[in-house]
C-alpha positions in Angstrom: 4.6 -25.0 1.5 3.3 -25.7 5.0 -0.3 -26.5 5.4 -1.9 -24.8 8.4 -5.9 -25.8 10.1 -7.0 -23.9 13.1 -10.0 -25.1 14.7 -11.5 -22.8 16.8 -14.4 -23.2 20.0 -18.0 -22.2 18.9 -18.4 -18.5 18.5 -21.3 -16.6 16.8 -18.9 -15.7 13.5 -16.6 -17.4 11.3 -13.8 -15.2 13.2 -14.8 -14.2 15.9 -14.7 -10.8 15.1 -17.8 -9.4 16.7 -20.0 -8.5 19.1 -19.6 -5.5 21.6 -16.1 -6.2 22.8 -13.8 -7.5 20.4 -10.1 -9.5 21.2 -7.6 -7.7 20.0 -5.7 -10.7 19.6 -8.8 -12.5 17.3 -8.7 -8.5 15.1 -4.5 -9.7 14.6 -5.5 -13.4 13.8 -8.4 -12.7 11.4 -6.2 -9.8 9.6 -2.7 -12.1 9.3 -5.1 -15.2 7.7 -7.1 -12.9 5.5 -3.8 -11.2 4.6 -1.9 -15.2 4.0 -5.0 -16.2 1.8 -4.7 -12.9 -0.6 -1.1 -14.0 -1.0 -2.3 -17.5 -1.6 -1.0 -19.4 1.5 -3.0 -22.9 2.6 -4.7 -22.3 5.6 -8.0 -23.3 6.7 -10.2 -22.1 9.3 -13.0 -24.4 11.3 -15.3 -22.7 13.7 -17.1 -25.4 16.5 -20.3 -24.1 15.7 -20.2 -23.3 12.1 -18.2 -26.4 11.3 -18.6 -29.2 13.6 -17.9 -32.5 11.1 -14.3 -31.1 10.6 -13.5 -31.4 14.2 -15.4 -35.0 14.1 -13.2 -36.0 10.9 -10.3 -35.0 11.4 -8.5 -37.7 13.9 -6.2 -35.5 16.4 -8.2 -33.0 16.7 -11.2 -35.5 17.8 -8.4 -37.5 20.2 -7.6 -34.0 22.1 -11.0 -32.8 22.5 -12.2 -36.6 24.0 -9.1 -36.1 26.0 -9.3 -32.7 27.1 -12.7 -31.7 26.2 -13.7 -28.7 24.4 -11.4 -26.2 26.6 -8.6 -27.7 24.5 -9.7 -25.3 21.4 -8.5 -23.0 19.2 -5.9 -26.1 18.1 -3.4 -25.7 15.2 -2.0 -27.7 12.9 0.7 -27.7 10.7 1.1 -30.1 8.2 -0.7 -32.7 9.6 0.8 -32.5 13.3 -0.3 -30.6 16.0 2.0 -27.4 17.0 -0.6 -25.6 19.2 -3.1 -26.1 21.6 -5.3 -23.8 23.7 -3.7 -20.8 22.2 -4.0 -18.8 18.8 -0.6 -18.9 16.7 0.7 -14.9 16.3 2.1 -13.2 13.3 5.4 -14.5 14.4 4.6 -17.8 14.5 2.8 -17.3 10.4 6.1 -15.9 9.7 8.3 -18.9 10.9 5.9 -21.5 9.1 5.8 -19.6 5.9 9.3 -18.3 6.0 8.0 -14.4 5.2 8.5 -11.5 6.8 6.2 -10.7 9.9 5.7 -6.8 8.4 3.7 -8.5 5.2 0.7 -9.7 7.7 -0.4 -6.7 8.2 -3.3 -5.5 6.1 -1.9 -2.4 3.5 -4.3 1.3 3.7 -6.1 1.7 0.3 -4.1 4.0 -1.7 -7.2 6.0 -2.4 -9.4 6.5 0.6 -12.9 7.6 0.2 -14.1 11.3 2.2 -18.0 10.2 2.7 -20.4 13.0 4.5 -23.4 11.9 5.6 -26.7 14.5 6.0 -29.5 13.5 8.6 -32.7 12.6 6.2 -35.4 15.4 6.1 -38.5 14.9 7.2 
């Protein structure tokens, strides 16, 4: 089974999921990896600012950014060899390394869903 790191730039969450406008193409990468991790897939996310020593440790990721600086980032790797740089890999691209379908990356509706009413508090 394929091994996949992603190293992203420095951003204020482990996902970069936040803040008051979101990428909608961060939203598809954080719900495909959360999604390959239930099902037990090896991947491995580094964020610049959370994680710094992995991007000093790890020897072509450090070679790219002394090459190209830190505009190089996210970078991917796959087994050991780099397969992307400067761009996030898609659902597609999860699919072809893990040989599953692209439909299962998608995060499944809870069967029971919960109707919550909320009442302003009294004073």
């Amino acid at each position: 089974m394929k091994k996949i790191e992603i190293f992203d730039p420095a951003m204020c969450c482990d996902t970069g999921v936040c803040g008051p406008i979101v990428d909608p193409k961060l939203t598809e990468l954080a719900t495909s990896i959360q999604t390959l991790i239930q099902k037990g897939f090896p991947i491995t996310r580094y964020n610049l600012a959370n994680n710094p020593a992995a991007f000093v440790e790890n020897q072509l990721v450090n070679k790219v950014l002394h090459e190209k600086g830190p505009e190089a980032l996210p970078i991917v790797i796959v087994d050991q060899k780099i397969d992307k740089i400067g761009e996030y890999p898609t659902a597609e691209d999860f699919s072809t390394w893990y040989e599953i379908d692209k439909s299962e990356l998608k995060l499944k509706e809870p069967k029971t869903k919960l109707n919550i009413t909320l009442q302003p508090k009294e004073n």
